[in-house]
C-alpha positions in Angstrom: -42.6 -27.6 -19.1 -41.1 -25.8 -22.3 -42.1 -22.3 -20.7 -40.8 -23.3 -16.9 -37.4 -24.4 -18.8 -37.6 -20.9 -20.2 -37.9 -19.2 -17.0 -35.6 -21.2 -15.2 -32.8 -19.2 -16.7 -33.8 -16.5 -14.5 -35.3 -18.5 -11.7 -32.5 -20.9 -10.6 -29.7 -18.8 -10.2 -31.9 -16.0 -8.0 -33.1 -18.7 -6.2 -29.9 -20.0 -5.2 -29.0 -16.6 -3.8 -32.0 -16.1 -1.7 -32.7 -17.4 1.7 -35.5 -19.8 3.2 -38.9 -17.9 2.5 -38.0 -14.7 1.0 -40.5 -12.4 0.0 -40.9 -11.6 -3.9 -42.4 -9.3 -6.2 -43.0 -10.4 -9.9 -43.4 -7.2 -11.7 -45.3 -7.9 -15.0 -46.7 -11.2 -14.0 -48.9 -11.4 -17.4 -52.2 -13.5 -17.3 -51.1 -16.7 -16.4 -48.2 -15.8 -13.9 -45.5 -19.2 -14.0 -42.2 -17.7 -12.1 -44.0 -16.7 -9.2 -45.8 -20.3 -9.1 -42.0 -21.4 -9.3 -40.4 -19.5 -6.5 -43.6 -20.5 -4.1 -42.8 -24.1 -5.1 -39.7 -23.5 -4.1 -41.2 -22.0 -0.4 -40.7 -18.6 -1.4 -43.6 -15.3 -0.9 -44.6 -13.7 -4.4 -46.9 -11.1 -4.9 -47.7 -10.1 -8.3 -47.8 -6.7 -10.5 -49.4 -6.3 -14.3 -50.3 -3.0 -15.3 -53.3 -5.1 -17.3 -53.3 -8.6 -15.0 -53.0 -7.9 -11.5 -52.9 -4.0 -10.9 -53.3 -3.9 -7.5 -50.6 -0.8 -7.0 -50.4 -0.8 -3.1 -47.7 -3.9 -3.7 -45.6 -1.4 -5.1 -45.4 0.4 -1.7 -44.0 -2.5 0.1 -40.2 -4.3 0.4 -39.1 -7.3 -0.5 -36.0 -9.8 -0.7 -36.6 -10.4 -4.7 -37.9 -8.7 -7.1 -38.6 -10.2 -11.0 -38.8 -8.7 -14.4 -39.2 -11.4 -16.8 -39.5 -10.1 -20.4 -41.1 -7.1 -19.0 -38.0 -4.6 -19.2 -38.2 -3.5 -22.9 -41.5 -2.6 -22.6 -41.0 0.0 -20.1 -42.0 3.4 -21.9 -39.8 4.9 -19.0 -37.3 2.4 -17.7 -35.2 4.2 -15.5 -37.8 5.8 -13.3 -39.7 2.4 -13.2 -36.6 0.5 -11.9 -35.6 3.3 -9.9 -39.4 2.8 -8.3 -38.9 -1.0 -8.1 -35.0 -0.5 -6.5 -37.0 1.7 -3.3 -38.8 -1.5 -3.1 -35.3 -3.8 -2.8 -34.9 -4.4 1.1 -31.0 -4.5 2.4 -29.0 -7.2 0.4 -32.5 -7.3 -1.8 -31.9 -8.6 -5.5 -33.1 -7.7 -8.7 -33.5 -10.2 -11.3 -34.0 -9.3 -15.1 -34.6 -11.4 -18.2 -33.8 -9.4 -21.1 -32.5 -9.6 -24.2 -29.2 -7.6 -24.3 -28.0 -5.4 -27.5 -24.3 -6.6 -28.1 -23.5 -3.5 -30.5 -24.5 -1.1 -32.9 -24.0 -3.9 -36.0 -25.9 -6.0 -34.8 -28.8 -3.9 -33.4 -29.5 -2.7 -37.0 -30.4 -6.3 -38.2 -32.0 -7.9 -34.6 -35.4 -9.1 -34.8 -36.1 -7.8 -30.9 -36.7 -4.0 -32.2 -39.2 -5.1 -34.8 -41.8 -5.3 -31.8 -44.2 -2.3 -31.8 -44.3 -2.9 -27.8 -40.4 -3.4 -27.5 -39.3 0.4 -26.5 -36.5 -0.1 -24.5 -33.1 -1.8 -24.9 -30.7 -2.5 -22.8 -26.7 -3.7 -22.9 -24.6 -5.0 -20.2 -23.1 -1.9 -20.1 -26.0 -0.6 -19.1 -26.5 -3.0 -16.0 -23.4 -1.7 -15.6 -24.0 1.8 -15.1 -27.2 1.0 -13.0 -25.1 -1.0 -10.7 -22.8 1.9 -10.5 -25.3 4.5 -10.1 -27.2 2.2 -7.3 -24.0 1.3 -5.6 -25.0 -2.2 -6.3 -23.4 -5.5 -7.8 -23.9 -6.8 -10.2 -23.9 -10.5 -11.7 -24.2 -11.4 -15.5 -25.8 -14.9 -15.0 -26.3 -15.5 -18.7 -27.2 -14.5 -22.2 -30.2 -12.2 -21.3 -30.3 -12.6 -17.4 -28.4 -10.2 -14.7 -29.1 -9.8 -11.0 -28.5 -6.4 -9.5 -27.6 -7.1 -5.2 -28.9 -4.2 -3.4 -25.7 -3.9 -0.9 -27.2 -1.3 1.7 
């Protein structure tokens, strides 16, 4: 319950955006996958990517109404040709939905117990969803502390 309360930042505001039985992808599902159980509860499609859990690749060749990253984003050794990759994947009016924690400036970077993870290697600010947006022609929704969803708009 305490880890579905978690995720629930991320999955009730993407959920109320999508329509009946969308199709999703939950990129970096981990071994016991939990949002993707939540979105099928919720009568929605998931298939699942983990590099190390589930890394059947030939569901990175397919589209879908939803993608996921749930603390998977600053792990990405390469972020912006992974999200690029996962964008391809958006269909038309396609959302992406990402959980993670956001640097709010230079201060307080120095002293934030996120970068003291060996396997934390990327980091990302609003601005940054920012620029994505921009660059993908996309908008973009800051739906809380350390969640945004990107709308694919063509």
């Amino acid at each position: 319950p305490r880890y579905r309360g978690f995720l629930d930042r991320l999955f009730a505001p993407l959920n109320q955006r999508l329509a009946a039985r969308s199709r999703g992808l939950d990129f970096g599902s981990g071994p016991g996958p939990t949002l993707s159980v939540m979105f099928e509860e919720a009568g929605h499609r998931v298939a699942l990517y983990d590099p190390y859990y589930a890394p059947e690749r030939s569901v990175l060749s397919m589209t879908y109404d939803f993608i996921t990253l749930s603390e998977v984003a600053e792990h990405l050794a390469r972020p912006g040709a992974e999200l690029d990759n996962l964008w391809t994947c958006l269909a038309p009016l396609g959302w992406l939905g990402i959980m993670t924690k956001r640097v709010r400036d230079r201060a307080a970077f120095t002293t934030w117990h996120y970068i003291n993870d060996p396997t934390h290697v990327s980091f990302f600010s609003e601005a940054t969803f920012r620029w994505l947006a921009n660059r993908w022609s996309a908008t973009l929704e800051v739906v809380g502390d350390d969640v945004v969803l990107i709308q694919k708009t063509r």
